[in-house]
N, C-alpha and C positions, 0 to 999 in steps of 0.2 A: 158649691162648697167642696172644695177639696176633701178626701173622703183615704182611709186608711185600709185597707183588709187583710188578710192572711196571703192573700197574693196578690194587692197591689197596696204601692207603699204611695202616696201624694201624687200620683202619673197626671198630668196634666199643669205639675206646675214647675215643672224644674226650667229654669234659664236655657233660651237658644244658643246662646253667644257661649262658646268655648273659646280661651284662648290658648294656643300651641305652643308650647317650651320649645325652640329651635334647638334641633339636635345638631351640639357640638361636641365632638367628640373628648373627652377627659375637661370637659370644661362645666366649671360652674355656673349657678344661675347668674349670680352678680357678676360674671366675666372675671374674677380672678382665677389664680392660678391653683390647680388642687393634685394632687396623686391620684397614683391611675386609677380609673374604677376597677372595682373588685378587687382589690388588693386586699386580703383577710389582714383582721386586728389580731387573730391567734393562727393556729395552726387548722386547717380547712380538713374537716372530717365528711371523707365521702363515702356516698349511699351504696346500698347492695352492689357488685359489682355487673356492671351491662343492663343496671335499674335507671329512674328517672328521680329526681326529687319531688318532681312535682306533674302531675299528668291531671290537665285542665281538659273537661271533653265541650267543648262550647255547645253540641248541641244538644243536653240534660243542662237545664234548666233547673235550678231549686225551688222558683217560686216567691223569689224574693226582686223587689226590681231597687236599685240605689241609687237614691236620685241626689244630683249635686248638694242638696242642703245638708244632706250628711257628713257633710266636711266644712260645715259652718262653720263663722267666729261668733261667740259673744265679747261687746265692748262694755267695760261700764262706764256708766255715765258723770264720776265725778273726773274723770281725765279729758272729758270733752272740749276744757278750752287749751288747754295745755297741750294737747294732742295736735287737733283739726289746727289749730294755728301755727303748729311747724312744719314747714316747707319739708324737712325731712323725714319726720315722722308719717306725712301725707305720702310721698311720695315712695319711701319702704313698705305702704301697706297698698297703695293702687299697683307695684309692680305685683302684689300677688292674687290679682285677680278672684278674690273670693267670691262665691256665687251664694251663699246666703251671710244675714249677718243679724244678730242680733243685739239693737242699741239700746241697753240699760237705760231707765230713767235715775238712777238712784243720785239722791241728796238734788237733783235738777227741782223737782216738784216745788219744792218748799221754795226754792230762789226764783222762780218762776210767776209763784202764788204767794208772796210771803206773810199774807195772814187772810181769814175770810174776808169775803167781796174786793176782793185785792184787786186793782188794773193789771192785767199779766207784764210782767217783764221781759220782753221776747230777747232783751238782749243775752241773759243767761244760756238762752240756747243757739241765740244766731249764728257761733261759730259752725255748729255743727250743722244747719241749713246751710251755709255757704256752703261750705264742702264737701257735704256725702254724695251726692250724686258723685263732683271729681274724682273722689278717693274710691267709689264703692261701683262703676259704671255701670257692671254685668250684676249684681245682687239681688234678691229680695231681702226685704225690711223688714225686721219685728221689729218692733215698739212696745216696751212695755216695762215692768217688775220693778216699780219705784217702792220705797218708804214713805208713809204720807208725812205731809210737816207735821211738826211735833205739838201746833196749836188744836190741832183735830183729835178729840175726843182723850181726853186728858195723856196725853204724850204716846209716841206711837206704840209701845210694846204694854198697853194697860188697855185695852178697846176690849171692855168686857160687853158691851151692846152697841148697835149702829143706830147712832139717833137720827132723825129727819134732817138734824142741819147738818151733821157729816152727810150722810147717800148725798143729799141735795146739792152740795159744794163739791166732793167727789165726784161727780155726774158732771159741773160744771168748768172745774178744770179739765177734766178729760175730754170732754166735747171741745173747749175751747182748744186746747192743743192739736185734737182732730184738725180741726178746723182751719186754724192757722199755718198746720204743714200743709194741707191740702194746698193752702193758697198760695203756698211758698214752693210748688211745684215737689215737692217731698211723697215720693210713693210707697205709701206702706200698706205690706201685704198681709201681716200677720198682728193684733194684738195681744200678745202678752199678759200675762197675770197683773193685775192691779195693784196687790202686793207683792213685795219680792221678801221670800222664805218666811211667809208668817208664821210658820210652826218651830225659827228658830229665834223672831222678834223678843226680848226680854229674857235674854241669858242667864240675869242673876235666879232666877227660878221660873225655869220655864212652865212649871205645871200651872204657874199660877199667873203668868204674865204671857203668855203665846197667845197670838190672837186667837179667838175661836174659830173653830170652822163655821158659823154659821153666821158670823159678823163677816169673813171673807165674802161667804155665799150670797149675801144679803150687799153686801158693796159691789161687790163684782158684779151681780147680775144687771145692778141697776145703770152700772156703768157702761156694761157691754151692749146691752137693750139701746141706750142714747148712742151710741157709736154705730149700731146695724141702723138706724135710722139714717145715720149719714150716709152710711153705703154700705150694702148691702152682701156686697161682694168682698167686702171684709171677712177674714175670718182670724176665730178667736180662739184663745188657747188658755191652758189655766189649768192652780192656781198659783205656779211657778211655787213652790215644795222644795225646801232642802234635799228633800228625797224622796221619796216615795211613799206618800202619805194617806192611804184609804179613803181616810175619814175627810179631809179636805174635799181630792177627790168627789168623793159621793153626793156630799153637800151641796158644791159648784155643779155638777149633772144634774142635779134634779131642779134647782135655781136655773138654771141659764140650757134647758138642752139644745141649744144652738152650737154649746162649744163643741167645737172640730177635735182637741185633743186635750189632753190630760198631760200637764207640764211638771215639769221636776226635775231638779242636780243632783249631781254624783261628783263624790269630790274623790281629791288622791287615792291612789292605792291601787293594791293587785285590778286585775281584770273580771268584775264581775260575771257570770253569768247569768245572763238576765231571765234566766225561767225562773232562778230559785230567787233572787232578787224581786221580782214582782211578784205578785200573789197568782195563786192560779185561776184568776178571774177573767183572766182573757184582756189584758188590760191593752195589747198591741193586734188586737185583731177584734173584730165583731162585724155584724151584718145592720147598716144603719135602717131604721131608726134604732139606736144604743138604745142599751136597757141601761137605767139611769146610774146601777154601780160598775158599768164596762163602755169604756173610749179607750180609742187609740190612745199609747204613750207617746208621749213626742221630751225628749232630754234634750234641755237647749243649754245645758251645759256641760263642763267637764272639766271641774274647778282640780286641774294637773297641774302640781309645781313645774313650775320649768325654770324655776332660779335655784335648781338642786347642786352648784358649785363648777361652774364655769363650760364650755361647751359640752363636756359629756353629759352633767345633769341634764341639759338641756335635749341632749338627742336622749337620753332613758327616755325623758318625759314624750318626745316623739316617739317613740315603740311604744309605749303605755297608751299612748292615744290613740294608735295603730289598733291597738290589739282591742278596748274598749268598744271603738269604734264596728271594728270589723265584729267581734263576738257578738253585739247588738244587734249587726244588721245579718250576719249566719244563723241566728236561731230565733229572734222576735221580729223582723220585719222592723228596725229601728226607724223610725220617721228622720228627724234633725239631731245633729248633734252639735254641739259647742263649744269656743273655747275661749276660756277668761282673759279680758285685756286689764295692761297695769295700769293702776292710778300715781300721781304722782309721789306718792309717799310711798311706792315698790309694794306695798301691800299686797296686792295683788298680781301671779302668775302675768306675762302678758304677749304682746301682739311684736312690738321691739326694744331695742336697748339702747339707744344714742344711734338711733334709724337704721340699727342692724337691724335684719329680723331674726326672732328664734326659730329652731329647729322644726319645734314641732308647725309654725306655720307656714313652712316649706313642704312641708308634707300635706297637710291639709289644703295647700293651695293645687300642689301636683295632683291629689287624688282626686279633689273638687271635680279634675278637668279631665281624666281620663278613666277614674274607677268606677264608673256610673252605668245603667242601665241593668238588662236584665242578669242578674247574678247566676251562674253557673258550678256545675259541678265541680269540684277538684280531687285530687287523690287524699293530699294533707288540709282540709278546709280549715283548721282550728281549731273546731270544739273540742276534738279530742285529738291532741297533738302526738306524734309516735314520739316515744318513751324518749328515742336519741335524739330526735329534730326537733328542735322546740322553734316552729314555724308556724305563723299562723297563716293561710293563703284566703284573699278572698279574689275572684276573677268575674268581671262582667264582658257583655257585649252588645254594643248598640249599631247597628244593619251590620256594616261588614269591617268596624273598628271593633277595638277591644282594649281593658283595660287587665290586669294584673296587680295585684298589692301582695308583697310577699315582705311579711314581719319577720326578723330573728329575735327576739327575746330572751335569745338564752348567749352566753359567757363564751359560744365557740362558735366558730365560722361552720358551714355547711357548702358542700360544692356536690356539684352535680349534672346533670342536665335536663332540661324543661321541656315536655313534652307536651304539643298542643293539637289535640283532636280535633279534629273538624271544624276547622278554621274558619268563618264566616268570610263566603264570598272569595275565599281562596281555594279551593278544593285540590291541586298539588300542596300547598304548604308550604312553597317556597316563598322567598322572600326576605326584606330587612323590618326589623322592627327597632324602635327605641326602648331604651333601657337610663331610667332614672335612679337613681342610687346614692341613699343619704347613709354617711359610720362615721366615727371617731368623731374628730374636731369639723368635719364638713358640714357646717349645718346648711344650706345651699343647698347641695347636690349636685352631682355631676352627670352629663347626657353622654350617653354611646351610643352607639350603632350596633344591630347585632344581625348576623348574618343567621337564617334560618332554613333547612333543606329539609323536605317532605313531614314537616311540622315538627321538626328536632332543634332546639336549641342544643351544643353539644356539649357545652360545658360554659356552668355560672355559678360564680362564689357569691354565698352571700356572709356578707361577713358578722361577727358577733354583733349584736344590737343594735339593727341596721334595718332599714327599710327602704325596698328594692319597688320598683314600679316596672313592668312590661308592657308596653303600650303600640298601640295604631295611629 
C-alpha cells in the first residue's frame, strides 16, 4: 500500500508514460497562432541589478518528492453522459494527457441502483466504460464520493444511524460496481470516500441534518472491508470532507485503519497555507502504523471558479491553482490535488467549454509532465515571497531532466535571469531548455527554446499573472 511520509510523497506510484509538449517556437498547444512568448501584460520590473530572479540549486533537495497525481483532475459524475459521448469533448481532454483523475460518482449511484435489491442498470454508466481508458490512456483512477439515493435511510442528508439494511445494500452496490468495472477491463487505483462532503449533506440546518461521523465511519468501513476483499491491492482514502474535518477523519481511522489517506476539498479563494489550515496533528506525514487521529492528507480537490468572466478569469483561476498547488506541496508534502469538471447545467468550474479547454487545465496538464520528482531548493520558493516579487517558484528533478513552475500572482510582470546550479547530469551548464508560458488571453500556452551558458538563463519576463514552466 502506497504509504505517505515527511520525505516521501506516494513513490512507487506515479505513471511511467510522460508525454512531451513538442517545442515550437512562439506556438501554442492547439497550433494556433499566439504573440511572442514573454511579452509582459504591464511594464516588466527587474531585479537587483547583476542579481538572478530566481537561483534553483538542483543539488539541495527539500525533501519533498512530486509525483504526477499532484496535478490531477477531478470529474463529476452527473456530466458523464453528456461528456464521454462527445467526440469533442473526448478528444480536448485525451490531448491533455492527465496522469491522475478522479471520477465522481455523484447522482450515478441512485440511477444505477434505483431502489433496494434493484438489478443494476449498467447502462447509466456505460458511456463512461466505453471511454475512459481512450480519453484517460496514461492515468490512475479514483472512483469514489457519491450521494447515496435518497431511498436509503429516510433521504440522504437525515442519516441519523446506519441500520443493517443500509451497511448491507451499501456493501452491495459497491461491490457490485467493483466488480462490474473489473470486468469491463476499467482499472482503478484508488477508492474514494463513500460519501461525497457529508459534513455539508443538509444545508437547511446543518447542525442538525450533516451526517454523523460515525454513520460515515460505520458505512464506510464496512464498504471498504468488501472491496479489500476483492483486491487487495486496492487502496482507500476517505471520508472525502468539504474540508478538513477532525472529527470525520478520526472516526474513518479508527473504523477502517487500512485507509492510505485522509481526503478532503478546498474550495475558491486566496492560497491557503496549509500548516495553519490543518491542525498540528501531523495530518500530512506520520510513521505507519498511524496512530488512529494522524494519516496522510490527500486533497482530491480544488473546487476554483474558472468561469470568473471570460479568458482572464479563467488564467486568475490557473495562477490560483498554481500557487495552492505549489504551497501544499513546499511545505506539507501535498499527496493529490484536483480539479472540478462542469456538469451540464455550468454549475460547476470545469475541464472545457464547447471542447476548448480552460486555462487552468493546460497548466495542470504541462506540470502533470514535467514538474515532478524530487523537489528542490530555490532562491524565491513561495512560502514567503519577497515583498516586490510576488512569485511563487517550485522546481524538481528526475535523473538528469528537470522541471521548473514559476507563478506570477501579482498585477506586474518580473524580468530577469534564471540561474540553475548544478544541473543534473550537465556539469558545464550549457545547453537549450524549453520554456512553456501561459498570460493574458493564451490559455494553451506557447513553447520556446531557451539558450542556456554555464547554467545562466540571461534574461526572462514573466509576465503579470502568468505561469511559466522551464523544463528538460
Amino acid at each position: 500500500m502506497a504509504r505517505i511520509t515527511r520525505r516521501r510523497a506516494l513513490s512507487g506510484s506515479s505513471t511511467a508514460a510522460f508525454a512531451a509538449i513538442p517545442a515550437v517556437r512562439a506556438t501554442r498547444h492547439d497550433g494556433q497562432s499566439s504573440p511572442l512568448y514573454g511579452v509582459p501584460c504591464g511594464r516588466a520590473k527587474g531585479i537587483a541589478e547583476g542579481g538572478s530572479l530566481i537561483v534553483v540549486d538542483f543539488a539541495s533537495p527539500t525533501g519533498v518528492t512530486v509525483v504526477p497525481q499532484l496535478w490531477g483532475v477531478a470529474m463529476a459524475g452527473t456530466g458523464w453522459k453528456e461528456n464521454y459521448e462527445s467526440p469533442a469533448w473526448r478528444s480536448a481532454v485525451r490531448a491533455l494527457n492527465f496522469q491522475f483523475v478522479r471520477q465522481h460518482l455523484e447522482g450515478l449511484l441512485g440511477s444505477i441502483f434505483p431502489f433496494y435489491n434493484a438489478s443494476p442498470n449498467w447502462a447509466a454508466i456505460a458511456p463512461f466504460v466505453k471511454y475512459v481508458r481512450a480519453v484517460f490512456p496514461n492515468a490512475q483512477l479514483q472512483v469514489g464520493g457519491a450521494w447515496f439515493p435518497d431511498y436509503m435511510n429516510g433521504r440522504n442528508g437525515n442519516w441519523r444511524t446506519a441500520s443493517a439494511q443500509d451497511i448491507n445494500w451499501a456493501v452491495s452496490m459497491w461491490t457490485q460496481l467493483a466488480n462490474y468495472l473489473t470486468a469491463q477491463g476499467v482499472t482503478v487505483t484508488y477508492w474514494d470516500g463513500i460519501f461525497n462532503e457529508p459534513d455539508l449533506q443538509g444545508l437547511a440546518d446543518t447542525r442538525d441534518t450533516t451526517v454523523s461521523a460515525a454513520v460515515v465511519a460505520a458505512v464506510s468501513s464496512a464498504v471498504f472491508a468488501a472491496l479489500r476483499q476483492i483486491n487487495p491491492d486496492w487502496i482507500f482514502t476517505g471520508p472525502c470532507t468539504a474540508w478538513w474535518n477532525p472529527a470525520y477523519n478520526a472516526a474513518i481511522n479508527q473504523a477502517f485503519p487500512a485507509l492510505a489517506y485522509n481526503s478532503f476539498h478546498h474550495y475558491n479563494g486566496a492560497a491557503p497555507d496549509w500548516r495553519n489550515v490543518i491542525t498540528g496533528q501531523g495530518v500530512f506525514y506520520g510513521n505507519q502504523p498511524f496512530p488512529t487521529d494522524r494519516r496522510p492528507g490527500l486533497i482530491n480537490e480544488y473546487n476554483q471558479d474558472v468561469n470568473g468572466g471570460g479568458p482572464n478569469g479563467s488564467m486568475q483561476a490557473a495562477v490560483w491553482c498554481a500557487v495552492q498547488l505549489m504551497v501544499g506541496a513546499a511545505t506539507q508534502n501535498l499527496a493529490i490535488g484536483g480539479y472540478w469538471q462542469v456538469s451540464p447545467d455550468a454549475r460547476f468550474p470545469g475541464v472545457t467549454q464547447d471542447g476548448i479547454a480552460y486555462a487552468p487545465m493546460h497548466l495542470l496538464s504541462c506540470a502533470g509532465q514535467h514538474v515532478i520528482g524530487t523537489a528542490v531548493q530555490c532562491s524565491n520558493p513561495g512560502t514567503s515571497p519577497r515583498a516586490s516579487v510576488n512569485v511563487y517558484t517550485l522546481a524538481c528533478k528526475r535523473g538528469s531532466g528537470f522541471g521548473i513552475l514559476l507563478t506570477n500572482y501579482g498585477s506586474r510582470a518580473h524580468s530577469g535571469r534564471i540561474t540553475l546550479q548544478n544541473w543534473p547530469g550537465n556539469p558545464t551548464g550549457n545547453g537549450t531548455i524549453e520554456m512553456w508560458q501561459q498570460f493574458g488571453h493564451d490559455r494553451a500556452g506557447t513553447v520556446a527554446i531557451l539558450k542556456v551558458e554555464r547554467g545562466v538563463i540571461p534574461h526572462i519576463t514573466l509576465p503579470e499573472t502568468s505561469n511559466t514552466i522551464l523544463y528538460t
